[in-house]
C-alpha positions as CSV (number, residue, x, y, z in Angstrom):
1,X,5.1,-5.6,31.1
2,X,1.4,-4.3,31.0
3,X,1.3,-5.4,35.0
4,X,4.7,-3.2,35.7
5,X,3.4,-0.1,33.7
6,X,0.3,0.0,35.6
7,X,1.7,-0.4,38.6
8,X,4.3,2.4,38.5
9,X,2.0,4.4,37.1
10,X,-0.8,3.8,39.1
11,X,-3.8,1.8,38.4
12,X,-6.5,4.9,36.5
13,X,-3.0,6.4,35.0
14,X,-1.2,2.9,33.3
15,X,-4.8,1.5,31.9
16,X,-4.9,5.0,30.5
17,X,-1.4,5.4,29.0
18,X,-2.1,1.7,27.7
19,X,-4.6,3.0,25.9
20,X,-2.7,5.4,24.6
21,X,-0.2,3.2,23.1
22,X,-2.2,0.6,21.7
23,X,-4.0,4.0,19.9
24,X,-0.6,5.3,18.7
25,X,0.7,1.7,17.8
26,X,-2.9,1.3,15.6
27,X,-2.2,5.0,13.8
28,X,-1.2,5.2,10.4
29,X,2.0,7.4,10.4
30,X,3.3,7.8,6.8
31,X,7.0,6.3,6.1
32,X,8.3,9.9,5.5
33,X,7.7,10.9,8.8
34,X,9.7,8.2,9.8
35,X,12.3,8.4,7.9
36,X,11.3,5.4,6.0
37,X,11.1,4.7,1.5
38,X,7.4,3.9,1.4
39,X,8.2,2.1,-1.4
40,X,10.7,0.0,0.2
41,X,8.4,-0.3,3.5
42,X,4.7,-1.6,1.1
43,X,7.3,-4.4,-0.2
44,X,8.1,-5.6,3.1
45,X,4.0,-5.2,3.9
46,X,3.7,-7.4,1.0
47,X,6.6,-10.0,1.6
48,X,4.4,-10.9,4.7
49,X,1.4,-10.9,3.5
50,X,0.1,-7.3,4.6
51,X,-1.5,-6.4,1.6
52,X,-3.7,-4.1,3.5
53,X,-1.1,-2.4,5.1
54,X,1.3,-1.7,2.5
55,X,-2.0,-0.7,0.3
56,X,-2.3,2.2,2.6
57,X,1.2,3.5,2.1
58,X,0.9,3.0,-1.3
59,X,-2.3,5.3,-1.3
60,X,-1.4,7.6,0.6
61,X,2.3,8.0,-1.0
62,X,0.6,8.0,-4.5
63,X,-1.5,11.0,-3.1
64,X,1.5,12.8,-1.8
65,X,4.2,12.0,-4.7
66,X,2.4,11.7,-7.7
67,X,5.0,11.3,-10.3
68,X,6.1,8.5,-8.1
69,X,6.2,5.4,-10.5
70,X,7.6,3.0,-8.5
71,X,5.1,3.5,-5.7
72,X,2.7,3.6,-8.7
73,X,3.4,0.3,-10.1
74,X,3.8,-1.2,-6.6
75,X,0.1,-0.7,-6.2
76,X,-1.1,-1.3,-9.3
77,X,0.4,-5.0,-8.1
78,X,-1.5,-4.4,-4.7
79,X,-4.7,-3.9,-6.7
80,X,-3.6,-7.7,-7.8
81,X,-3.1,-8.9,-4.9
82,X,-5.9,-7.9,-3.6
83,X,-8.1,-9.0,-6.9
84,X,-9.5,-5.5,-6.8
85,X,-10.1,-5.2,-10.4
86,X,-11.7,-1.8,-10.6
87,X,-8.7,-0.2,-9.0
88,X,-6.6,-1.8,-11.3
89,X,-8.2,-0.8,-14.1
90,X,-8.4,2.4,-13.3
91,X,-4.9,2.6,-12.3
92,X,-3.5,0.9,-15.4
93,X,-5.6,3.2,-17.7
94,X,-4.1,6.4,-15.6
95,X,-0.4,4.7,-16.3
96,X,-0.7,3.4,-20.0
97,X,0.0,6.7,-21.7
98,X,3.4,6.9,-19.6
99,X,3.7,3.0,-20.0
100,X,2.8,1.9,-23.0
101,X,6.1,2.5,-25.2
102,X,8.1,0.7,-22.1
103,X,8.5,-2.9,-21.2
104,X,7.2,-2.8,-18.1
105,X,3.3,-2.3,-20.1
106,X,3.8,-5.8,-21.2
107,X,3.8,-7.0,-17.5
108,X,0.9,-4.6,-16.7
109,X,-1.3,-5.5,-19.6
110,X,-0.7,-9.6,-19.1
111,X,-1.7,-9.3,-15.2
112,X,-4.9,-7.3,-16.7
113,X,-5.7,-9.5,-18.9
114,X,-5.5,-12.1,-15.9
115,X,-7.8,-10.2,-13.5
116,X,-10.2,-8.2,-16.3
117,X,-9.5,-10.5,-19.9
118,X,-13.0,-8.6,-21.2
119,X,-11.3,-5.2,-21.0
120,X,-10.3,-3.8,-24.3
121,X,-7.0,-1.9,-22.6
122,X,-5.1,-5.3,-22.2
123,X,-6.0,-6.8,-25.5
124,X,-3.2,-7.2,-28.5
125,X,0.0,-6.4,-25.6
C-alpha cells in the first residue's frame, strides 16, 4: 500500500503525505469530535489493555464535562489500573462528598484501601 501511494504520488510527495498520516493516525482527536461516547470508547481502551489510551480520553473528557460521573468513576478505575495511587487519591477525595451516601463509595473506598490501606479516607467503608 505504502509502495502504490508513493508511486502515484510521486516519490518526495507519497513519503511526505505518509508522513502525514502516520502524524494524524498518532493525534489525539477527542471522541466528541468524532461522534464517539468517550466513556464508551476508554472501556473499549481498557478491554484491550490500553490503559494509556483510554486514560487520555478520560482526562481530557473529565476536563471538558466535569459533572460527568461516569467518565469520573471510569478513571478513578484507570488510576487502578495503572497503580497510580496519588491520582486516585486525589480523585476519590474530589468524588467522596458526591459519593459517600451511595453504594458505588463502597467499591471506591475497598479499591483504595487496596492500592493506599494507610490513608485515612478508605478506613471504616
Amino acid at each position: 500500500m505504502c509502495k502504490q501511494l508513493i508511486s502515484k504520488l510521486g516519490k518526495s510527495q507519497g513519503i511526505n503525505r505518509l508522513v502525514q498520516l502516520f502524524k494524524v493516525g498518532r493525534s489525539f482527536v477527542p471522541p466528541q469530535e468524532r461522534g464517539i461516547d468517550p466513556v464508551a470508547e476508554a472501556e473499549v481502551f481498557l478491554s484491550y489493555g490500553k490503559r494509556k489510551e483510554a486514560l487520555q480520553v478520560l482526562l481530557y473528557t473529565v476536563q471538558l464535562e466535569p459533572d460527568n460521573l461516569a467518565a469520573q468513576l471510569l478513571l478513578l478505575q484507570t488510576h487502578a489500573y495503572l497503580l497510580d495511587v496519588q491520582a486516585y487519591i486525589e480523585l476519590a477525595q474530589q468524588l467522596q462528598p458526591r459519593l459517600a451516601h451511595l453504594s458505588v463509595w463502597h467499591i471506591v473506598a475497598a479499591e483504595g484501601r487496596e492500592l493506599a490501606p494507610y490513608h485515612p479516607l478508605f478506613r471504616g467503608h
